[in-house]
N, C-alpha and C positions, 0 to 999 in steps of 0.2 A: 504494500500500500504506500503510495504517495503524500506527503504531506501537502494540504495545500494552502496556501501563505495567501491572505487577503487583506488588502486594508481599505477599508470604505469611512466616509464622515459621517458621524452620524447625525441625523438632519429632527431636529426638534420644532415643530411647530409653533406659533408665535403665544398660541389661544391655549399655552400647556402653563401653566404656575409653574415654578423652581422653587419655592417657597411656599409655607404654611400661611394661607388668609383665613381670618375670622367669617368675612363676607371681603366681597368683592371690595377692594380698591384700602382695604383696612388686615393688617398684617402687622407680625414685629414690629416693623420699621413702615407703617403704612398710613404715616400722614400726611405726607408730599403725593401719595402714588395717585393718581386718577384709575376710578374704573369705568365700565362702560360706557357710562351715563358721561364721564370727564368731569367728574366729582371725586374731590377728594375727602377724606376723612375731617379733614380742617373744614371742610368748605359745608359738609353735612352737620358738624358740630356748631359753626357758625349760625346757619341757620333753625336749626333747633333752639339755640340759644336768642335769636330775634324771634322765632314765633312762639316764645315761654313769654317772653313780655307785653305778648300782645294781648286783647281782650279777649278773653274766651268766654264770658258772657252777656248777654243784650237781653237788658229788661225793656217789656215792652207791657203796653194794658191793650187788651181785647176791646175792639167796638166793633159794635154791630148795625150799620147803618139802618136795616132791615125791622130794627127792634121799633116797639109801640111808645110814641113818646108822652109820658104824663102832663 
Protein backbone atom coordinates (compact mmCIF):
# COMPACT_ATOMS: atom_id res chain seq x y z
CA UNK A 1 0.00 0.00 0.00
CA UNK A 2 0.93 3.59 -0.93
CA UNK A 3 0.82 6.34 1.25
CA UNK A 4 -0.84 9.02 0.18
CA UNK A 5 0.29 12.71 1.04
CA UNK A 6 -2.54 15.59 0.73
CA UNK A 7 -2.69 18.88 1.69
CA UNK A 8 -5.91 20.91 1.17
CA UNK A 9 -7.05 24.47 3.11
CA UNK A 10 -9.49 24.03 4.84
CA UNK A 11 -12.25 26.52 3.99
CA UNK A 12 -14.63 27.74 6.91
CA UNK A 13 -17.73 29.59 6.01
CA UNK A 14 -18.30 33.12 7.11
CA UNK A 15 -22.03 32.23 8.90
CA UNK A 16 -19.85 29.42 11.35
CA UNK A 17 -19.00 31.32 15.11
CA UNK A 18 -15.35 30.50 16.25
CA UNK A 19 -16.57 31.50 19.43
CA UNK A 20 -19.13 30.93 22.22
CA UNK A 21 -22.25 33.64 21.98
CA UNK A 22 -24.98 34.09 24.49
CA UNK A 23 -27.24 35.23 21.56
CA UNK A 24 -26.23 36.62 18.52
CA UNK A 25 -23.90 39.78 18.32
CA UNK A 26 -23.31 39.24 22.52
CA UNK A 27 -20.25 36.97 23.53
CA UNK A 28 -17.18 37.00 25.89
CA UNK A 29 -15.93 39.87 24.36
CA UNK A 30 -19.34 40.90 22.49
CA UNK A 31 -19.85 44.45 22.86
CA UNK A 32 -18.40 46.06 19.86
CA UNK A 33 -19.53 42.90 17.65
CA UNK A 34 -22.80 43.66 15.45
CA UNK A 35 -25.15 40.93 14.78
CA UNK A 36 -27.47 40.51 12.07
CA UNK A 37 -29.66 43.18 12.70
CA UNK A 38 -25.90 45.50 12.83
CA UNK A 39 -26.69 45.92 16.42
CA UNK A 40 -24.53 45.72 18.96
CA UNK A 41 -24.76 44.74 22.54
CA UNK A 42 -23.93 48.52 23.55
CA UNK A 43 -26.34 49.71 21.12
CA UNK A 44 -29.31 47.05 22.52
CA UNK A 45 -28.38 48.19 26.04
CA UNK A 46 -28.51 51.67 25.20
CA UNK A 47 -31.65 51.45 24.18
CA UNK A 48 -33.20 49.52 26.77
CA UNK A 49 -31.82 51.89 28.81
CA UNK A 50 -33.92 55.02 26.82
CA UNK A 51 -37.20 53.13 26.71
CA UNK A 52 -36.95 52.35 30.90
CA UNK A 53 -37.29 56.05 31.09
CA UNK A 54 -39.81 56.43 29.16
CA UNK A 55 -43.74 56.41 30.04
CA UNK A 56 -45.04 53.40 30.23
CA UNK A 57 -48.33 54.41 31.47
CA UNK A 58 -51.25 56.86 30.16
CA UNK A 59 -54.06 57.76 32.26
CA UNK A 60 -56.92 58.57 30.41
CA UNK A 61 -61.02 58.95 31.73
CA UNK A 62 -63.68 57.12 29.41
CA UNK A 63 -66.47 59.28 27.72
CA UNK A 64 -69.03 58.25 26.20
CA UNK A 65 -70.56 60.78 23.76
CA UNK A 66 -73.55 58.20 23.10
CA UNK A 67 -74.43 58.47 26.86
CA UNK A 68 -78.13 60.36 28.06
CA UNK A 69 -77.24 63.67 29.34
CA UNK A 70 -79.16 64.87 32.69
Amino acid sequence: MSDINTTSTLYIPDNIKTNYEFMPGFGAFGVFKKDNYNQSMLDHARRFFLFSKEQQKYKYQYYNPFAPKD
